[in-house]
N, C-alpha and C positions, 0 to 999 in steps of 0.2 A: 695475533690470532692463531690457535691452534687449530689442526687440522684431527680428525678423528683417526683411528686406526684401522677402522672400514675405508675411510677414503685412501687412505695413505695403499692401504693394501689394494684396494681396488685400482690405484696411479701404477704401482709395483708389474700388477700381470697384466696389464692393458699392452698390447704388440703396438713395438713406435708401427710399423706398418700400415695400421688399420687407423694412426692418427695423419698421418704423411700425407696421404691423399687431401685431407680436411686443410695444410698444411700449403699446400699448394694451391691449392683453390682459393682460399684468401687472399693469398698476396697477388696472385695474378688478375683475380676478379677488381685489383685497384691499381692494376696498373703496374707491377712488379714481375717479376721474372722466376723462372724457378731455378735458374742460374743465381740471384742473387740469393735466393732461398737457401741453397745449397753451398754459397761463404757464410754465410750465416751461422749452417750448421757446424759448418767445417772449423769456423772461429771457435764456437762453444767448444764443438767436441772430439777434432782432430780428425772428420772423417770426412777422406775424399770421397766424390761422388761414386766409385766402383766399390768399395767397403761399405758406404749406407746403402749399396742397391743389395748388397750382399746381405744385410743385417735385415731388412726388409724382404728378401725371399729366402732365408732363414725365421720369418715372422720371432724377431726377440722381442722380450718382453719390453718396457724401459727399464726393468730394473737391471735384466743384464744389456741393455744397452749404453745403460751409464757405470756399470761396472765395467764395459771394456774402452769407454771414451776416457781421453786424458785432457781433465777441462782443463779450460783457459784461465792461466793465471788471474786474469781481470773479471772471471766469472762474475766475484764477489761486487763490481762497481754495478750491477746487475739491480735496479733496484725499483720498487713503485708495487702497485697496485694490479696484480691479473685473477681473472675467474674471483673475484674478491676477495682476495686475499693477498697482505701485505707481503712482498717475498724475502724481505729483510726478518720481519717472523715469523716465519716457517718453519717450526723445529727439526722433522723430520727432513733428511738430506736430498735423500732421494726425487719427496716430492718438491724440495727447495728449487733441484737441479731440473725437474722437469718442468716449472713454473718459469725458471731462467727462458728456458726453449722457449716456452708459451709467450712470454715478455717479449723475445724478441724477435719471433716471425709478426708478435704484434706489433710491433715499433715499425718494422718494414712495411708490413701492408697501412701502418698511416700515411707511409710516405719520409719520414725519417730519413736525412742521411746515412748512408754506410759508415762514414768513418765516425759520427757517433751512437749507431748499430752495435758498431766494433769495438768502443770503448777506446776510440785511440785519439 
């Protein structure tokens, strides 16, 4: 399933900031931690918790916030069904890569182990 160029670009200028919050709330509202939130991201995207607070009150978009994340080699084992959409076809990168995100703060707040969270 293809995504439109309005959505893709509306994913693009959206601030991870103003989703974080949304981000937090989930997983803790079942039981999760925003410590465990915050390996999560760290796994995806290389960033310790003083560099997302920094990316976050620099309000970045996602597009330069996955422009300066260096994903995880195992991004790609990232795979299923979020916001209806398959993430395996997801053309565009961008929205593939924030989909990854979305897939797995969702996997946490079901309850999901970490270390297959983490792909390992």
């Amino acid at each position: 399933m293809s995504t439109s160029d309005k959505h893709d670009e509306r994913i693009a200028k959206m601030t991870f900031g103003s989703v974080y919050p949304l981000y937090v709330q989930k997983v803790e509202k079942k039981g999760r931690t925003k410590e465990e939130l915050h390996q999560v991201i760290e796994w995806l995207t290389g960033f310790g918790e003083k560099k997302l607070q920094q990316l976050i009150n620099d309000k970045v978009t996602f597009e330069a916030f996955f422009q300066k994340a260096s994903l995880n080699a195992n991004a790609n084992l990232i795979t299923g069904v979020i916001c209806g959409y398959r993430i395996e076809e997801i053309e565009n990168p961008l929205t593939r890569k924030v989909r990854f995100l979305d897939k797995l703060v969702d996997e946490l707040a079901k309850g999901r182990k970490m270390e297959k969270i983490l792909r390992s």
